[in-house]
DRENVEX-934715 format. One record per residue: x, y, z of N, C-alpha, C, O in turn. Coordinates in steps of 0.1 Angstrom, whole numbers, plus 2048, in hexadecimal, padded with zeros to 3 digits. Example, Ala and Ser with C-alpha at 12.3 -4.5 7.8 and 13.67 -1.06 7.14 Angstrom:
BEGIN
8847C784E87B7D384E8847DF84E88E7DF855;8807EA8478897F584788180084F88680B850;
REM end
This chain:
BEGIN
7727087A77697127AB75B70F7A775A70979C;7517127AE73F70C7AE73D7187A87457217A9;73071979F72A72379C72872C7A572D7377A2;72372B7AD71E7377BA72F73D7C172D7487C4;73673B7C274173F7C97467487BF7497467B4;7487537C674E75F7BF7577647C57577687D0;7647627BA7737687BD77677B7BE7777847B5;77877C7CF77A78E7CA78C7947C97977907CE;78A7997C57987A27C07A17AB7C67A17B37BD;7A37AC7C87AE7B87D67B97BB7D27C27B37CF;7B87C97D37C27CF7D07CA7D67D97C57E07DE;7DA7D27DD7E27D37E97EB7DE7E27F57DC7DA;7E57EF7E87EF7F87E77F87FD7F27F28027FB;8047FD7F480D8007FD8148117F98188167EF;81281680C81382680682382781282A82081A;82383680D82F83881A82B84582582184B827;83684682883585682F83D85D82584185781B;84086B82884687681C85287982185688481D;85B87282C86287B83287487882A87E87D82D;87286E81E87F86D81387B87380887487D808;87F86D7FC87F8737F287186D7E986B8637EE;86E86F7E286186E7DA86A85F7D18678567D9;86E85C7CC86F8537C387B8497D18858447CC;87A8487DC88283F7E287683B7E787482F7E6;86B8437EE85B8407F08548367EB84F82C7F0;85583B7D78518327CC8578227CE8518177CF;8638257CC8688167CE86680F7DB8678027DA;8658137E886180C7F28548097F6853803800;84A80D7EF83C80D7EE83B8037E68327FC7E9;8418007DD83E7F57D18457E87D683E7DE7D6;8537E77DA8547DD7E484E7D87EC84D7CC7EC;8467E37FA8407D88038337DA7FA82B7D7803;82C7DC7F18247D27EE8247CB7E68197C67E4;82D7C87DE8347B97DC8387B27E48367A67E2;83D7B47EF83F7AA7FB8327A680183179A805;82B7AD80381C7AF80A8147A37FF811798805;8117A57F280F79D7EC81578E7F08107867F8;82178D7E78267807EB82777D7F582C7717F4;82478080482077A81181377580F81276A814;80977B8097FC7788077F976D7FF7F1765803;7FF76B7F18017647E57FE7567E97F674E7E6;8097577F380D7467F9803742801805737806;7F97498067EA74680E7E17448077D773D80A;7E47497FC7D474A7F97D073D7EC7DA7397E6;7C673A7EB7BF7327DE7C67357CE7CC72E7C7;7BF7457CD7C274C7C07C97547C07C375E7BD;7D77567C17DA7647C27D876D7B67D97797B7;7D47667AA7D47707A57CB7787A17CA77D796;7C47797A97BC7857B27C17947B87BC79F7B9;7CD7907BD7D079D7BD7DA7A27B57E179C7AC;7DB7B17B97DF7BB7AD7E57BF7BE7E37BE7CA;7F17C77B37F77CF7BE7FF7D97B78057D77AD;7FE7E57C08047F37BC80B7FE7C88067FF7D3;8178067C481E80A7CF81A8157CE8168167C2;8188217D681282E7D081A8357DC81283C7E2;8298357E282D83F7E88288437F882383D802;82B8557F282585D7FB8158607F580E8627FE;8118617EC8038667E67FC8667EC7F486F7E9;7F78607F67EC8607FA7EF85E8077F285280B;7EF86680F7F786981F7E68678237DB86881E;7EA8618347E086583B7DB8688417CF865845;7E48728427E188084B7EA88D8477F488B840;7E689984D7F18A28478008A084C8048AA852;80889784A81889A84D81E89A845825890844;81F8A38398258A182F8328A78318308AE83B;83D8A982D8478AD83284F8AC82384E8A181F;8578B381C8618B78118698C38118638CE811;8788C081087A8CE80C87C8D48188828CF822;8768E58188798EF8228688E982B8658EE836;8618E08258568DE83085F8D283986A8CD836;8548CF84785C8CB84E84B8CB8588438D485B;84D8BE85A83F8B786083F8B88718498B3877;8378BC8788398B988782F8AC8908298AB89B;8318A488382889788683189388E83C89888F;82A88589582F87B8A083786E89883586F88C;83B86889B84085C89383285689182D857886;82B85189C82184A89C81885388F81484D885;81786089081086288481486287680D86586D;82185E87582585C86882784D863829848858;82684786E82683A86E81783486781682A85F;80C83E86E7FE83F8617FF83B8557F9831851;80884384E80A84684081083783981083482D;81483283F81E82383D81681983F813811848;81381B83580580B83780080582A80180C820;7FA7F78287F97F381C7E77F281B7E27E9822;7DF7F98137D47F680E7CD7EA8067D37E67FC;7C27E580A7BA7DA8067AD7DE8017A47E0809;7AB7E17EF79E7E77EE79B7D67E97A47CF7E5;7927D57EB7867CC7E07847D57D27827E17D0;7857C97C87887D87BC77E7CE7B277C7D17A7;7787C37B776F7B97AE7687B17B77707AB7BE;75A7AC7B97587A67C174A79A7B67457907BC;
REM end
């Protein structure tokens, strides 16, 4: 690495939708982005650059939350929203 080239950092969070249970969420959020990672890992230069964290249902996005006696009248397509893995830049 040259002086001038600057390595940035990313951090790969993977979320869910709400429509199982809270800790089956937890664990499947932390899997694909451990998989999401290690798909990446093997591309890149540095992987260890990224950081990676599973965070569920927490941060939905949009209102379908659904538990319990609630019960969501989202679309698949909109809960399919919620199921996705984030890429912040967290160091540049």
């Amino acid at each position: 690495m040259s002086k001038t080239e600057t390595l940035i950092a990313i951090e790969l969070t993977s979320l869910t939708d709400s429509r199982v249970s809270m800790g089956y969420n937890d664990r499947l959020s932390n899997n694909r982005a451990l998989a999401t990672a290690k798909y990446i890992c093997k591309r890149v230069t540095h992987p260890e650059r990224l950081t990676v964290k599973g965070a569920g249902e927490k941060k939905l996005f949009n209102d379908c939350a659904c538990k319990g006696e609630v019960k969501s009248d989202c679309s698949e397509e909109e809960h399919q929203l919620n199921r996705r893995t984030e890429f912040t830049i967290v160091k540049m």
